[in-house]
Residue, then its C-alpha position, 0 to 999 in steps of 0.5 A: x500500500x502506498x504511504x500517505x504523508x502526514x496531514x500538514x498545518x500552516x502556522x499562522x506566525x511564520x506562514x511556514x507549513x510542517x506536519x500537524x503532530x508538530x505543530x501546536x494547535x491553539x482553541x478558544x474556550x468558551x469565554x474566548x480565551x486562547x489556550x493550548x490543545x496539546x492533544x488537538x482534540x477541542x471542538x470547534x475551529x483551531x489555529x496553527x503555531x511553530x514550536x518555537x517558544x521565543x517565536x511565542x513570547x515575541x507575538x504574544x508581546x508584540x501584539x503578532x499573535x492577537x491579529x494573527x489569531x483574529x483573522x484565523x478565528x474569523x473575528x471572534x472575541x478573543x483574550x490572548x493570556x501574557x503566560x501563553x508561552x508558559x502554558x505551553x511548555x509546561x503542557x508539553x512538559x507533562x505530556x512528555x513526561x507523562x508518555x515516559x511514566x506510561x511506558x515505564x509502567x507499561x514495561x518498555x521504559x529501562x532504567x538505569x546505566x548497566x542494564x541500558x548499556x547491556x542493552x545498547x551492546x545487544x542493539x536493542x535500543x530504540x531511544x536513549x534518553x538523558x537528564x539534562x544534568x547528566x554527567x559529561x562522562x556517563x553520558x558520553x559512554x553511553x552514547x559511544x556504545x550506542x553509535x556504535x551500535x548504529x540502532x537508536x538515537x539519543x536525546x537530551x531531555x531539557x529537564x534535571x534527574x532531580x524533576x525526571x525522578x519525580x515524575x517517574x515515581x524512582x530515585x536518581x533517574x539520570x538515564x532511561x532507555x526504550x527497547x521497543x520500536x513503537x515505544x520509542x517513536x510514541x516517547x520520541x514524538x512527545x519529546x521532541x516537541x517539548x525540546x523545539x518549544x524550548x529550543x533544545x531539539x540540537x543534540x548536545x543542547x542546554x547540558x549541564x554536566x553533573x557529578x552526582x553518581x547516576x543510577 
């Protein structure tokens, strides 16, 4: 069967077109304050926006936004709130997050170094994931074995361990891993949207090396 390429969006601020799950889609509630619909699923019409937080803040501040968004809404009354910007990260946040414990739950999300690196060798990791306060040097091994592997990709989550452990339920979360194919392309989706909106989807981004040992 042929493949069909996603359904594209045009965001309204930058004219510029991208797939739909990448796109943020903004609805009106029924007071007709503009919020985020992460999960794009609210009723009625929507508008399309780049995750691009700076992007955001600016059109928010300038006035962009608004006119952008009365001309999308058609002229409807409508209430920008100043922390749009805000809200959107920390739903894209909890989405992220929430997807991970999911799959922790589920039994697709690994922990820990030794049993991630067992993994790597065997070239069964999908995706790997790191705090953003992950040490230079427990980081690095893990991603050397992992090129060499030539499998999975790694990414930089732009959250500490101290905030990854909490929203995982485990102590000093610092690395997790995700061996299943599907699950890694559910968590890699999540994540990757909550790192463009905080500029930090370049590998490498926004890492601060730590010392504390890691799980």
């Amino acid at each position: 069967m042929p493949q069909h390429e996603p359904p594209e969006r045009k965001c309204i601020l930058s004219g510029e077109h991208g797939a739909r799950d990448d796109l943020i889609r903004l609805a009106l509630s029924a007071d007709g304050e503009v919020h985020p619909d992460l999960g794009a699923k609210a009723p009625g019409r929507g508008a399309w926006i780049t995750p691009d937080r700076q992007l955001v803040e600016t059109a928010v501040a300038k006035g962009r936004l608004r006119g952008a968004l009365l001309r999308a809404f058609k002229g409807a009354s409508i209430s920008v709130p100043d922390d749009l910007a805000e809200r959107i990260a920390t739903g894209l946040q909890r989405r992220a997050l929430d997807r991970l414990g999911l799959e922790l739950r589920t039994g697709n999300l690994m922990l820990g170094s030794d049993r991630i690196l067992d993994k790597i060798r065997a070239g069964r990791v999908h995706l790997l994931l790191h705090a953003n306060d992950a040490s230079a040097d427990g980081r690095g091994k893990l991603d050397q074995k992992l090129r060499v592997s030539e499998v999975g990709e790694s990414v930089v989550l732009p959250v500490g361990r101290a905030e990854l452990s909490v929203a995982l339920g485990r102590e000093n979360v610092v690395h997790a891993a995700l061996c299943d194919r599907a699950a890694a392309t559910r968590a890699a989706a999540a994540v990757s949207r909550w790192r463009a909106f905080c500029g930090t989807n370049e590998q490498g981004a926004d890492v601060e090396p730590g010392s504390a040992a890691e799980r």
